[in-house]
C-alpha positions as CSV (number, residue, x, y, z in Angstrom):
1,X,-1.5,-7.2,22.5
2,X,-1.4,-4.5,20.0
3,X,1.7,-4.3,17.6
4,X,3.2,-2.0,15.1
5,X,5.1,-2.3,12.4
6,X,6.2,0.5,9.9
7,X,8.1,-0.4,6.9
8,X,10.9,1.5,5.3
9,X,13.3,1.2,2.6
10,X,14.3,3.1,-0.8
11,X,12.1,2.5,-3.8
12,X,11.6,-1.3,-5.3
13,X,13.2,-3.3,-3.0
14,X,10.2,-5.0,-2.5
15,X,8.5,-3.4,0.9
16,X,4.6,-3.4,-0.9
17,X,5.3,-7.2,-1.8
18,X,6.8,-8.4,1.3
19,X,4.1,-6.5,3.4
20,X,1.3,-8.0,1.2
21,X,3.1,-11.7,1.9
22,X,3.2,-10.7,5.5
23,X,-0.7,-10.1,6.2
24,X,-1.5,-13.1,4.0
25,X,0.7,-15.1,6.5
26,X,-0.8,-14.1,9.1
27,X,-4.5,-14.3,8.6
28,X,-4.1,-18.0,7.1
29,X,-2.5,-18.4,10.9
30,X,-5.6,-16.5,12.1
31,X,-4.3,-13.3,13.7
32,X,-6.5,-10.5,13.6
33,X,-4.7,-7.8,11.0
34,X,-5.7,-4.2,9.9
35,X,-4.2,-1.1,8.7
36,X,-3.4,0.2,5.6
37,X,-1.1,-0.8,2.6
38,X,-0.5,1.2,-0.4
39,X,1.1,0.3,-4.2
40,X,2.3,2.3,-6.8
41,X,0.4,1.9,-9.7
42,X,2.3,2.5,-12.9
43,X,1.5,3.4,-16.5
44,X,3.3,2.4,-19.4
45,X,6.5,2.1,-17.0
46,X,5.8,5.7,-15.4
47,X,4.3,6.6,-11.9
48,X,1.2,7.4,-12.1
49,X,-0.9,6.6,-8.9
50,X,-0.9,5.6,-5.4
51,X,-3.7,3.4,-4.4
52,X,-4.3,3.2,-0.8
53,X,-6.0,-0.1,0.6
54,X,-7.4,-0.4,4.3
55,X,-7.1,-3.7,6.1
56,X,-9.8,-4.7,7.4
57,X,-13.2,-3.9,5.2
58,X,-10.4,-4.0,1.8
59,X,-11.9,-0.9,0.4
60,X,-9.0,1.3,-1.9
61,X,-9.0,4.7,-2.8
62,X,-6.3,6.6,-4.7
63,X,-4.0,8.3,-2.5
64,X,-2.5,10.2,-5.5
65,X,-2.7,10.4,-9.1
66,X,-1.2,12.1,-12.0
67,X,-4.3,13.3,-13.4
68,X,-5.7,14.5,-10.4
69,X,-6.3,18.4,-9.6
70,X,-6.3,18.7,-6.1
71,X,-4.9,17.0,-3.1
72,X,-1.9,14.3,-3.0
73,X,0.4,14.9,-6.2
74,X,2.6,12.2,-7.6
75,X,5.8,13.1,-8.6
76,X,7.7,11.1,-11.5
């Protein structure tokens, strides 16, 4: 059975962290997780980056970043 979960909520209220706990749960209980999570990354107590992580081979990529030209901006 395939599930989906999506979650929302206005900004540090703990959604990355409580998302993070959940997959850990669950793969010490052995179910088969995958997906993406992302953080904000912050510099010197500023926004400066999304990082992006996928799942199931772990790899991360920035989503956004301040000092990037193109794509994805981040906003402060």
């Amino acid at each position: 059975m395939i599930s989906l979960l999506l979650v929302t909520g206005p900004p540090d209220v703990g959604k990355n962290h409580g998302s993070h706990e959940t997959v850990n749960m669950l793969r010490q209980r052995g179910v088969n997780v995958g997906g993406m999570l992302n953080r904000e990354v912050r510099d010197k107590g500023v926004r400066a980056s999304f990082e992006i992580q996928d799942l199931v081979s772990e790899r991360r990529r920035w989503l956004a970043h301040l000092n990037k030209r193109s794509g994805p901006q981040v906003g402060t």
